[in-house]
N, C-alpha and C positions, 0 to 999 in steps of 0.2 A: 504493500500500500504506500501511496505518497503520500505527502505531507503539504500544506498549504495553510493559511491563514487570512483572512479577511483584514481588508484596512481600515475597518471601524478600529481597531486594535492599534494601531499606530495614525492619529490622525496631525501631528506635527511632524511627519518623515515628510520631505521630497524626495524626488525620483529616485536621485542620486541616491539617500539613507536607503531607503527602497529596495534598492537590485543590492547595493552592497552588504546590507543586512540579512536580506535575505538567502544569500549565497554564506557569509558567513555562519549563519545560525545552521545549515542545513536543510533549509528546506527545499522541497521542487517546485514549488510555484506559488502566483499571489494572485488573491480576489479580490478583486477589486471592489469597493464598498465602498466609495469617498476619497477627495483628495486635497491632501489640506483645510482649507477654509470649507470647500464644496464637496456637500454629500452626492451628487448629481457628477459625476466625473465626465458626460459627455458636454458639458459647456465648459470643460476646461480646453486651455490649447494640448493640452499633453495627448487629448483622448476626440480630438477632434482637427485642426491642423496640421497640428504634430502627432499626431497617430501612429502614422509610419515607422517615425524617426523611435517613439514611445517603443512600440512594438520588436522592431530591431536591437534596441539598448539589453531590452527583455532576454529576448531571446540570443542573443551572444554572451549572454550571462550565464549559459544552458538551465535560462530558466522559463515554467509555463504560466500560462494566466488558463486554468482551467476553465472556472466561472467568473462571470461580470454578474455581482449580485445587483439586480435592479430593486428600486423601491414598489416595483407594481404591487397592487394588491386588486389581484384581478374582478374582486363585485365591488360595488357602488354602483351609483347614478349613469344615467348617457353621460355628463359630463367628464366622468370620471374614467368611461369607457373611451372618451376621444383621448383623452391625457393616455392613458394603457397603450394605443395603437400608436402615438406618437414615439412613445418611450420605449416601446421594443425596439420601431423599426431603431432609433437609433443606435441602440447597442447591435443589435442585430447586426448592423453594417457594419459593427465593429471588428465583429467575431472572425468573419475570413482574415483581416489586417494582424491579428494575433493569435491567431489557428486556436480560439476559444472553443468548445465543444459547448457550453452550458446557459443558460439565465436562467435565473432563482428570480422568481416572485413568489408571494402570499395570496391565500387564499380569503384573508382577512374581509371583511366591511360589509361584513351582512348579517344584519340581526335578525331574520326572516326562520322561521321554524324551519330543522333541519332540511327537509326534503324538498323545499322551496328553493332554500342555498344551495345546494347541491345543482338543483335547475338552473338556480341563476349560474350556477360557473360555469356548467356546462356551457351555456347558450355566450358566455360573456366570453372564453376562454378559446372559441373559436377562430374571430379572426386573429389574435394571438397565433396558434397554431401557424394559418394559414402565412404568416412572416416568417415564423420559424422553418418553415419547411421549404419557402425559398431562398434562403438560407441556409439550410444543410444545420440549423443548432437545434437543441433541444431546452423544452423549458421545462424547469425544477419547479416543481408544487413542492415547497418546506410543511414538514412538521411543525407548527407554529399558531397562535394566538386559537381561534375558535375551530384551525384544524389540527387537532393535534392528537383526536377519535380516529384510530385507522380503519375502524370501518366507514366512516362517512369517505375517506381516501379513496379506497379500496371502490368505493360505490361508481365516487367521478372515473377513477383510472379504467375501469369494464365500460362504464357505459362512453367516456371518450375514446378508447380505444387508437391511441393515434402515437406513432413510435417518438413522436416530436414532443410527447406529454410522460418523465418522469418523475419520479420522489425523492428530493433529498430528507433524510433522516437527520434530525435534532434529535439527539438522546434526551434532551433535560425536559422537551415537552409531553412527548408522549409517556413518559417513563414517570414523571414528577406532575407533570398537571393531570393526564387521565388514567395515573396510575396500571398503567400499560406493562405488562411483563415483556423483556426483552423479546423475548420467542415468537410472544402474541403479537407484539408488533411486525416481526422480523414474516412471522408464518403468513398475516394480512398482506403486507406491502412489499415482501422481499424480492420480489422477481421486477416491482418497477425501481426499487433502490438503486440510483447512480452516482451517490456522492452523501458525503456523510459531515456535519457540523457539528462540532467536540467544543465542549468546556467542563469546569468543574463547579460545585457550588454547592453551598455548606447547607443545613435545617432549614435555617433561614431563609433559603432563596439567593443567600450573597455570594455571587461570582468569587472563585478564588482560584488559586495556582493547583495546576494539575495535579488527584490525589492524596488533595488537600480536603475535600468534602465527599458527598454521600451519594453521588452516581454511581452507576455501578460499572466503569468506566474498564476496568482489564476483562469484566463478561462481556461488554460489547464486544471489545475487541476481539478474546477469541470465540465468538460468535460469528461477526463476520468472514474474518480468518476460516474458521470452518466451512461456511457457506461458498468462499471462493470471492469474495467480494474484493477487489483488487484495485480500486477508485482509490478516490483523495479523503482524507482523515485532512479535512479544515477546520481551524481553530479559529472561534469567535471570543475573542478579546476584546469584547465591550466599553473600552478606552475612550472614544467621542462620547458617550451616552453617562460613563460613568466615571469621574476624572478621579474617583479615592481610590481606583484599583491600580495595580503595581504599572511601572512602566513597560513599555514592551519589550524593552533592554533585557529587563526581570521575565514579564511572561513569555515572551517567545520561544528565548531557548531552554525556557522553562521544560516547556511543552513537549518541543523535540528531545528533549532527554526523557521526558516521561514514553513517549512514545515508541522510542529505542529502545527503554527499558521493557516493555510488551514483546519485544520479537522474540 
């Protein structure tokens, strides 16, 4: 399995700290979540302009940009649906310039009783697809906020049926909010699982350094390890959101030693 990490986690690195950090610490690639100032990294020049130049720096660094986590949250309103179409394609175009495989959205913003939310994403999630598949990327439905029930997952993924539509797994939702046993999760969604989002975190709820709290973080692993699951193990390091957690100096290669430590 690779290694990766989201840039909510380091949100005062530029480029430069960036690849050289990253190659330092060990890992193989970066997700991009934010950059600098901007959570939206396609209005920066680095990821629009300079794209290219971005992309090249990256990858002579022998290193990947797996996924581009976008902020969609694919139900709300029409108006929320035109922002969704706008905000793929943009990444989307991205994806060939950095030989990205991925975008992460949410399935977040509908308070409508289960079976109705379900419809709606079905119905909402489509011209979605249809960008992704001229495109050649795939879009991640996370384990996250009101989906975090792998059977309502489970439900979308049969009845969308579309090779452009996968599941990134968040251990701390489905495990900690719907009280999910690995397996139960693993046995509902395991065959759309394409990428996997790692933290740690204490009774409380409080993010902390890997091994440090109450997930059940070395059965994941050798879980998917058994399964054959061969994807990126990326670390969300919640740094923009939450500025009392360690620096990324601290958590990163925190991480990667924890992770080393599993093989």
């Amino acid at each position: 399995m690779k290694l990766a990490y989201t840039t909510l986690g380091c949100p005062d690195w530029n480029l430069d700290q960036i690849i050289q950090n990253t190659k330092e610490y060990g890992f193989d690639g970066i997700d991009f979540r934010g950059y600098l100032k901007d959570l939206e990294i396609t209005w920066t020049p680095e990821f629009s302009s300079q794209a290219a130049e971005t992309a090249k720096r990256i990858a002579d660094a022998g290193l990947e940009v797996p996924c581009f986590s976008t902020g969609i949250s694919v139900n709300g309103g029409e108006k929320k649906q035109r922002d969704n179409l706008v905000e793929i394609q943009r990444y989307a175009k991205l994806c060939p310039i950095f030989g990205t495989s991925f975008l992460r959205v949410f399935g977040q913003g509908d308070a409508s009783p289960r079976e109705q939310a379900v419809d709606n994403f079905i119905t909402n999630i489509q011209p979605l697809l249809k960008v992704a598949g001229e495109y050649g990327v795939v879009i991640l439905l996370e384990t996250h906020d009101t989906w975090t029930e792998s059977g309502r997952i489970n439900e979308v993924m049969q009845r969308v049926n579309s090779p452009s539509l996968r599941v990134l797994w968040d251990i701390h939702h489905p495990w900690k909010v719907s009280n999910e046993t690995l397996n139960y999760t693993w046995d509902t969604l395991g065959k759309w699982v394409s990428y996997t989002h790692w933290k740690d975190a204490t009774a409380e709820d409080k993010l902390c350094l890997m091994g440090k709290g109450i997930l059940p973080l070395k059965e994941w692993y050798r879980l998917l390890k058994s399964k054959g699951y061969n994807g990126y193990c990326t670390l969300e390091w919640e740094k923009r959101w939450h500025r009392e957690m360690e620096e990324p100096e601290i958590g990163f290669p925190d991480f990667v030693r924890y992770m080393k430590s599993l093989e």
